[in-house]
C-alpha positions as CSV (number, residue, x, y, z in Angstrom):
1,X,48.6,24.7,-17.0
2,X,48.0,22.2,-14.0
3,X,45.1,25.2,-12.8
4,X,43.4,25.1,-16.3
5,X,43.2,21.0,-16.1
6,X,42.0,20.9,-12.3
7,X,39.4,23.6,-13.6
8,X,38.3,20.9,-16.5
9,X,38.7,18.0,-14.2
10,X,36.1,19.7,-11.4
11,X,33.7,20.9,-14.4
12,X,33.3,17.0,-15.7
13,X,33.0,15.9,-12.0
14,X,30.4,18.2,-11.7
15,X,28.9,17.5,-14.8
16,X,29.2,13.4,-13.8
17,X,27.3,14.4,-10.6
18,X,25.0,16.7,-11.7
19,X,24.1,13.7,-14.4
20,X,24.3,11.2,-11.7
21,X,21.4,13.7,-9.3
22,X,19.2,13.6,-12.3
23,X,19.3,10.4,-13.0
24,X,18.3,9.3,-9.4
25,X,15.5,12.0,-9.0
26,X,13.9,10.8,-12.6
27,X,14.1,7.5,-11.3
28,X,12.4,8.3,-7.8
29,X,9.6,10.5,-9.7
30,X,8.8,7.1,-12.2
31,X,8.7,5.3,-9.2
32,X,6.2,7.7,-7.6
33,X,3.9,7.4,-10.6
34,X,3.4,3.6,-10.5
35,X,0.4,1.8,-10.4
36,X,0.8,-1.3,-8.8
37,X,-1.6,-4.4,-9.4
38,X,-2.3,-7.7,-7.3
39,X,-3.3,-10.8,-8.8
40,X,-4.1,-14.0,-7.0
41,X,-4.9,-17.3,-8.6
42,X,-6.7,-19.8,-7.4
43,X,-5.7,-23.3,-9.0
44,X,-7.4,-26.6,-9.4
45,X,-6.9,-28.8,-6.5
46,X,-3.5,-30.4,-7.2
47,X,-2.8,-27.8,-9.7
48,X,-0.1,-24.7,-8.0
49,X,2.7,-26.7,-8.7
50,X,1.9,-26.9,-12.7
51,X,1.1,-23.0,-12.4
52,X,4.6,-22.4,-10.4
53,X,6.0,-24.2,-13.2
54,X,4.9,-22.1,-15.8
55,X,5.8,-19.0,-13.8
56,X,9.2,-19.9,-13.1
57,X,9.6,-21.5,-17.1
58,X,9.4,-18.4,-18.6
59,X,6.3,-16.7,-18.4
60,X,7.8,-14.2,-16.1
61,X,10.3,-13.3,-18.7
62,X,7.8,-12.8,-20.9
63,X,5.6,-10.3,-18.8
64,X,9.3,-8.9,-18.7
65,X,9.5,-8.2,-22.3
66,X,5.5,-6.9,-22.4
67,X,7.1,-4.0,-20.4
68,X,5.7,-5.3,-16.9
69,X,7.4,-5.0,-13.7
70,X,7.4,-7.6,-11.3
71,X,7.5,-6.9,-7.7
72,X,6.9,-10.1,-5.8
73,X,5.4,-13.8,-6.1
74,X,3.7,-15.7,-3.4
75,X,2.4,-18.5,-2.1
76,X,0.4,-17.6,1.4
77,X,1.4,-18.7,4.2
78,X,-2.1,-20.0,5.3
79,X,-1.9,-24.0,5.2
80,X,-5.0,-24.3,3.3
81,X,-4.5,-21.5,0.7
82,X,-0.9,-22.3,0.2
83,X,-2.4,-25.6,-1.3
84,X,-3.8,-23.5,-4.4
85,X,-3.0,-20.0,-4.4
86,X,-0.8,-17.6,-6.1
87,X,-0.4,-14.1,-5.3
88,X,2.0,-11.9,-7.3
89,X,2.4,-8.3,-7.5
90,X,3.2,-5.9,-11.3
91,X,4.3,-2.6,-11.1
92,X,3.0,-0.3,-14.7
93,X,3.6,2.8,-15.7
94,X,-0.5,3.8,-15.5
95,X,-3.3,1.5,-15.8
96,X,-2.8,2.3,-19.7
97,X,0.5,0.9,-19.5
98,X,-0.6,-2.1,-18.0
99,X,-3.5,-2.9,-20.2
100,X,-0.9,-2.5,-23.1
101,X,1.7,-4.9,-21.5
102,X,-1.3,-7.1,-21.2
103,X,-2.1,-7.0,-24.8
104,X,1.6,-7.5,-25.7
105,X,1.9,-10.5,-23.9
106,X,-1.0,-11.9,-24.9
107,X,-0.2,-12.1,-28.5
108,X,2.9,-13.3,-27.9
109,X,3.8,-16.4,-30.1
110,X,5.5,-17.9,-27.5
111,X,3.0,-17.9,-24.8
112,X,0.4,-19.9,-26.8
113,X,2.5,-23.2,-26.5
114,X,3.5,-22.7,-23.3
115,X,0.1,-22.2,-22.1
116,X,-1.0,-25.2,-23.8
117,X,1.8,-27.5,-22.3
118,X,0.6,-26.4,-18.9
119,X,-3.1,-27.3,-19.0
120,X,-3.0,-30.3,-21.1
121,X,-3.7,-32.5,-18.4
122,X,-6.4,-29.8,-17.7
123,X,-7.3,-26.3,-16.2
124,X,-5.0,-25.3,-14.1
125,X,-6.5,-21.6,-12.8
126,X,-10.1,-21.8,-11.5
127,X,-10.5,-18.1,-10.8
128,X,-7.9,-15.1,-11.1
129,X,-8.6,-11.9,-9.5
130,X,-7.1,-8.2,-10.2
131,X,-7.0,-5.0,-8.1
132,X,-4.9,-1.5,-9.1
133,X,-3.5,-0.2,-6.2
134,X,-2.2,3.1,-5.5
135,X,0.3,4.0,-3.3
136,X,-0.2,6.5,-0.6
137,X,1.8,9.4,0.0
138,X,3.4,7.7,3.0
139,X,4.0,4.4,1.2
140,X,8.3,3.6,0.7
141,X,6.3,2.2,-2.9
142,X,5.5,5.1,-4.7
């Protein structure tokens, strides 16, 4: 009797790790299929703090929900470009995916408003720029 339930027990901890190995090597092969994209925008003089604002008061929840995945924000180090510059890094599924997501969160209800409220005292982003990067095969971000 205690054989027979040992036998069961090592068969579901098996199972559980067999489950678990899976698991981790669908997530790792996801990962490796990721296309990653910069953005950097370049604010009206005065302007980064009313676009940090925006970032931090929900937009990023909202690329959350579009299905994008964020990897980083910045503001450069460089004293002169850390006066108007944001640099922030997605992570997609393809560049499909992230022209999707894009879509999504652009016809969002709720980022209309929110938009509105940050540029009512006037543009805020002078220029934004966009690159797809892919990672190498010796990248740790694949």
């Amino acid at each position: 009797m205690i054989r027979r339930h040992a036998k069961t027990i090592g068969l579901v901890v098996l199972a559980f790790a067999a489950g678990i190995a899976v698991n981790q090597y669908s997530v790792v092969k996801a990962q490796s299929n990721m296309v990653y994209e910069l953005r950097t925008y370049t604010t009206a003089e005065g302007r980064l703090p009313n676009l940090l604002a925006r970032f931090s008061g929900g937009e990023v929840s909202l690329f959350h929900r579009a299905g994008m995945n964020s990897v980083g924000y910045w503001v450069p180090d460089d004293p002169e470009l850390s006066e108007n510059t944001l640099v922030y890094m997605l992570a997609h599924e393809s560049r499909e995916a992230a022209a999707a997501s894009w879509t999504r969160f652009g016809e969002n209800p709720e980022w209309a408003p929110m938009r509105a409220a940050s540029v009512a005292d006037g543009p805020i982003v002078t220029e934004v720029k966009s690159m797809f990067l892919n990672p190498t095969n010796f990248s740790p971000a694949r």
